[in-house]
Structures are given as C-alpha cells and as structure tokens.
C-alpha positions in Angstrom: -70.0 209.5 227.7 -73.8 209.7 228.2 -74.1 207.1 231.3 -71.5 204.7 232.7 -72.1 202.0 234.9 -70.5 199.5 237.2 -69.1 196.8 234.6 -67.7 199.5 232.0 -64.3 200.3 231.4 -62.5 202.8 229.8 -60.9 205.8 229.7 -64.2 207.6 230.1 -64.6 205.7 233.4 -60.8 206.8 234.2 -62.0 210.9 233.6 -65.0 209.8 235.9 -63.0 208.3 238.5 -60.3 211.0 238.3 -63.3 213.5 239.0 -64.8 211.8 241.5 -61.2 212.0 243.8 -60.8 215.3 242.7 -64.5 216.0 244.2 -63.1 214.3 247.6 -65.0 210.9 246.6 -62.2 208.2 246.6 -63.1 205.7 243.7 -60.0 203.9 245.3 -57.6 202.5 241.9 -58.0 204.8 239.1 -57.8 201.9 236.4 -60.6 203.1 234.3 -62.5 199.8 235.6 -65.9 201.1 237.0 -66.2 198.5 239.8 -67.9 198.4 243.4 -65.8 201.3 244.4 -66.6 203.5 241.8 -69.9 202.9 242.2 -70.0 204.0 245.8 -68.0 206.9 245.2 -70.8 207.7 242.4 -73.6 207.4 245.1 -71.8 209.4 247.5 -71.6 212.2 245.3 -75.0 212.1 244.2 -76.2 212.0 247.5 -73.5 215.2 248.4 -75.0 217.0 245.4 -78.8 216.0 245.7 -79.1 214.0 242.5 -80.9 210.7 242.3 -78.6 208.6 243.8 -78.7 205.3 242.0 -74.6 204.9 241.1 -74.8 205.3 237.6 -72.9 208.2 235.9 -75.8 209.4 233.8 -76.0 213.2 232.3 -77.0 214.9 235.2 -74.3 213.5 237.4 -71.4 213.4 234.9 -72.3 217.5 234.5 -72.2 218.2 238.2 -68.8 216.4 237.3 -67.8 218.9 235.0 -68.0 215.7 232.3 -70.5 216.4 230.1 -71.9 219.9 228.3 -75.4 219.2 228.9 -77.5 217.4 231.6 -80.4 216.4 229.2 -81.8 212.8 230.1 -82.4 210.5 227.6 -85.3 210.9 225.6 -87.9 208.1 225.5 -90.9 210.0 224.5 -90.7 207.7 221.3 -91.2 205.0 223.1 -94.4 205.7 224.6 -97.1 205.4 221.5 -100.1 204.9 221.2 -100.6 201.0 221.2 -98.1 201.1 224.2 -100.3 203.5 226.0 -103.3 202.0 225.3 -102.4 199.0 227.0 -101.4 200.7 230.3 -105.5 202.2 230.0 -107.4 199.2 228.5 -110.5 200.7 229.7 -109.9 204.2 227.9 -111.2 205.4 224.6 -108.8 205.4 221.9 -109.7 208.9 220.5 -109.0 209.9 224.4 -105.2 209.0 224.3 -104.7 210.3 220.9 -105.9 213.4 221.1 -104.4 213.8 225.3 -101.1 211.6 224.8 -99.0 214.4 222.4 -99.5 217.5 225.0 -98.7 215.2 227.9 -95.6 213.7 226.1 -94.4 217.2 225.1 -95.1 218.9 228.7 -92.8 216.3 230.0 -90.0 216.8 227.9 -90.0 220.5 228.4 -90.2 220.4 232.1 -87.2 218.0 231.1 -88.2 214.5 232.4 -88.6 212.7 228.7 -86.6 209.7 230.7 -88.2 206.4 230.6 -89.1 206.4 234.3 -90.9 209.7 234.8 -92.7 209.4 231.5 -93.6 206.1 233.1 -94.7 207.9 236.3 -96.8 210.6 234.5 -98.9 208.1 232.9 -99.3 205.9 235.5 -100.8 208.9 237.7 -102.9 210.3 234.7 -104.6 206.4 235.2 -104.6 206.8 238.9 -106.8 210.1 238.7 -108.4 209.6 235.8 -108.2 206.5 233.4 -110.5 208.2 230.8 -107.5 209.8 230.4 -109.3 213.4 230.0 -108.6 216.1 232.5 -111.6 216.1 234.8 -113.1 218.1 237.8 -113.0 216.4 241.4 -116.6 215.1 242.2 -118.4 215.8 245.3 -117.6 212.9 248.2 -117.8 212.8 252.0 -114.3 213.8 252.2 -114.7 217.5 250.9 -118.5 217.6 251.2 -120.3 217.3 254.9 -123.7 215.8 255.0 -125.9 219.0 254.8 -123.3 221.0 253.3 -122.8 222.8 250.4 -120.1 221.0 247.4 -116.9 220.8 248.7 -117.9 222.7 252.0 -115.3 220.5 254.0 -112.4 222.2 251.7 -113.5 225.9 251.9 -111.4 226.8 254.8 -108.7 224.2 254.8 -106.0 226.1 255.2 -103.3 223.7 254.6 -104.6 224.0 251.0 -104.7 228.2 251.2 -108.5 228.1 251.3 -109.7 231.4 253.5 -113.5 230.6 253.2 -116.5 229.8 250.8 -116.4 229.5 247.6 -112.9 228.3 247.9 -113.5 224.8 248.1 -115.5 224.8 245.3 -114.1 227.2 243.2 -110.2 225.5 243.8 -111.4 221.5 244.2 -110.0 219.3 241.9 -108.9 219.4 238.6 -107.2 218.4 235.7 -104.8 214.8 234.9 -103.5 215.5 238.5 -106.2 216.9 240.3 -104.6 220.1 241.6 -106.5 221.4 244.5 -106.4 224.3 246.5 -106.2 227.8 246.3 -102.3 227.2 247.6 -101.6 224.9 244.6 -103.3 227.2 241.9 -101.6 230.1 243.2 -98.2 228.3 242.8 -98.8 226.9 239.7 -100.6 229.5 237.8 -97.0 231.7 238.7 -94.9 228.9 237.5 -96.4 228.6 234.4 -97.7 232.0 233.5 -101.4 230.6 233.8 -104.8 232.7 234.8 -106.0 229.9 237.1 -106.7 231.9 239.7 -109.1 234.0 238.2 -110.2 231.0 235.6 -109.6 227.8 237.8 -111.5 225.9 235.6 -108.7 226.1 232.8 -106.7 224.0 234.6 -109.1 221.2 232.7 -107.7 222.6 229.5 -105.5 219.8 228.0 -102.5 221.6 227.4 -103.0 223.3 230.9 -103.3 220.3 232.5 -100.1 218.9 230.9 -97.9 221.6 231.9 -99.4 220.9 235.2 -99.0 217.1 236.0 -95.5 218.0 234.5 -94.7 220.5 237.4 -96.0 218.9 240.0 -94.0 216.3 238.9 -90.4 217.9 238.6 -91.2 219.1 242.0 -91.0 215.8 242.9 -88.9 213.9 240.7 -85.9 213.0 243.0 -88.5 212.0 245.9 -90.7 210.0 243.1 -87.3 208.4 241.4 -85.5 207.4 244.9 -88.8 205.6 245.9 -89.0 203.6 241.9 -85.7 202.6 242.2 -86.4 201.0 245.4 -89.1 199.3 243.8 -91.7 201.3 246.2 -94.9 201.9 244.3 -96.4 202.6 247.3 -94.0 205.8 247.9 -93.8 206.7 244.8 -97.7 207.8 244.9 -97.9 208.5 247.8 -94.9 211.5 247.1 -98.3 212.6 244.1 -101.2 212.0 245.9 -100.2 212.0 249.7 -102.0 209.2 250.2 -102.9 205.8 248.4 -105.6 206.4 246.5 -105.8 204.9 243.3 -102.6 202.9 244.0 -103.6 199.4 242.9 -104.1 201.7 239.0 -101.0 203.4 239.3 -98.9 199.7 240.1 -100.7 198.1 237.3 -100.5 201.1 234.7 -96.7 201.6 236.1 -96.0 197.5 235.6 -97.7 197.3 232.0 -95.5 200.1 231.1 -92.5 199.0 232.6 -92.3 196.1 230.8 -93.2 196.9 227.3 -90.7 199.9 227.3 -87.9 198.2 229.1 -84.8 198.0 226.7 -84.0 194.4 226.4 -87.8 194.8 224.9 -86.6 196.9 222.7 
C-alpha cells in the first residue's frame, strides 16, 4: 500500500476509505473503488492534517491514516545521475557536478525529501543561484552595496535579516548552493544542523555544509514549494526560495529539463 490513487481498486482502497470515515471524511460507498469521492475525502484530510494536499494516498498520508508503518517517500535519488544532471546545467563543468551532485543527493534524502519533485526543486535552485554548480559567495551589487559604501553596507543593519550593524552585512551576505543570508538565517541554521557558521560563516561554502543547508531550507518549505508545483506554478514555487524572482527563467528551464527526463513513463 505505498500510494493509491483515484482509478485503483481494492481492498487496500476499502482500508483507506474505511479510515477516511472513521477520520470524519466521508468517502461516500465504501466499495474499495477509489473514485471522485475518495479522492475528495483524501484532500480534505490532507488539508485537515497539513499534508500536501494533492488526493493521492501516498506514505505520508496513508501514516497519518494509521495505514502504513513508515512515512518515507519514494526514493528517486537514482534517478538523478550524472548525464541527467548535466543536461539540466549544460553550461556547468562536468568535474563540478560530480564531485557536488553526491552530497547534494544524500543531504536530500536525510532531511527526507529523496522524492522525485523536491530533488527536482533542489537542483533546479542550485541552477538558479549558481549554475557552476559550486557553492559560491554573494557578489557585491547595488542592492546590498550603496554607491560610496563599503561591500554589502546596504545589508549591515537590515534587521529583517538579524543584522545589528557593520560587519554584518559582509560578514553574513550570501553564500553557499542557496545563498543563505543574514545573521537571522545563520543563526537558525548553524542550530539546526550543529554547524559553527556563526563564528565561521564562510563554511557555509563548504560542500557538504552547503548541502545540508539548501536541504533545510528546503523542508522548511516543502509543503509551500510542493502545493505551488502541483499547480504548475514555477513562479511560486521560487518565489517560496528566493522571495522574489530572480533567476526564475533558470530555475523553469532546469526544473522542465528535469521533469521530463525523470518522469516515469520515461522510465
């Protein structure tokens, strides 16, 4: 029972759709036919207990269920090699991705997103920040620098990013496959993953570092990124990264490429 889906049938669908009512989500006929009704009851759920709500019964919704031992997603890492990659960053270096692709791959199956979608996500944001594909400081621009100023003057006492003064701005400007900035960010991050970035920002350029980084920024916003790609909304979808839409016309095309050469009728 590791996803069902409207057209299955079964008794697995009939232990969903007896869960479902017992949840107070009304599947309507409990036939073991997972049909429109189903599926709505499957969506109402998820929304009722935050998941992605897309009306399939995958591991994460069949365990809030009480269907299924373990909420792991399926794992597509395999899927993602290194002629695959390559072709979502056809201006990278080869020796880039392989020696940046394994620690990315394996931070995003320990923060738990090895699915299909997010590991399309990750990559397609790695492209968006930096399509060399190499964890890389924020250069100097007239939106964090002023005109006479010192580097990154404009950031030193932003304080939606927890900067108090000079050198902040500097010393916390961007870094790394998803450019974490801010003293805010490093602070949060460094906690979560047991990291000395506040004392040594500049390891957050360290490969594996960076990794465990673009993956927990991520999970922070998986459902956000998820609801917007199954809508089809690119545009969301960075913007729920970035903020913004910078570097969105890399992300679409880096997303697209990947989409359709991991896809499983492709397969």
């Amino acid at each position: 029972m590791a996803m069902l889906e409207i057209g299955d049938s079964g008794p697995a669908v009939r232990k969903l759709q007896q869960a479902l009512l017992t949840a107070g989500f009304n599947p309507g006929k409990i036939d073991g036919e997972f049909g429109a009704g189903t599926e709505a009851a499957v969506m109402a759920f998820q929304h009722s207990a935050g998941l992605l709500h897309d009306g399939v019964a995958g591991p994460r919704t069949l365990r809030a269920l009480g269907l299924a031992r373990s909420d792991k997603l399926p794992d597509a890492t395999d899927r993602f090699t290194l002629q695959v990659v390559a072709q979502m960053f056809p201006a990278t270096p080869l020796g880039a991705l392989r020696s940046h692709l394994p620690p990315v791959l394996e931070a995003m199956k320990s923060a738990g997103m090895p699915d299909r979608i997010m590991l399309l996500a990750a990559l397609a944001t790695i492209r968006a920040e930096t399509a060399g594909f190499v964890p890389i400081d924020e250069g100097p621009s007239r939106f964090n620098t002023s005109p006479r100023g010192h580097p990154f003057d404009l950031y030193d006492r932003r304080a939606d990013l927890g900067n108090h003064d000079a050198p902040d701005g500097a010393a916390f400007k961007g870094r790394g496959f998803v450019q974490l900035t801010g003293r805010h960010n490093y602070t949060v991050y460094a906690e979560r993953l047991g990291a000395s970035l506040i004392d040594h920002p500049h390891e957050a350029n360290d490969p594996a570092v960076a990794a465990a980084v673009l993956a927990a920024f991520l999970k922070d916003r998986e459902l956000r990124i998820k609801s917007a790609l199954l809508e089809g909304d690119l545009r969301s979808a960075r913007r729920a990264v970035n903020g913004g839409s910078h570097g969105l016309e890399a992300f679409t095309e880096a997303y697209r490429i990947g989409d359709m050469l991991t896809d499983d009728e492709d397969l």
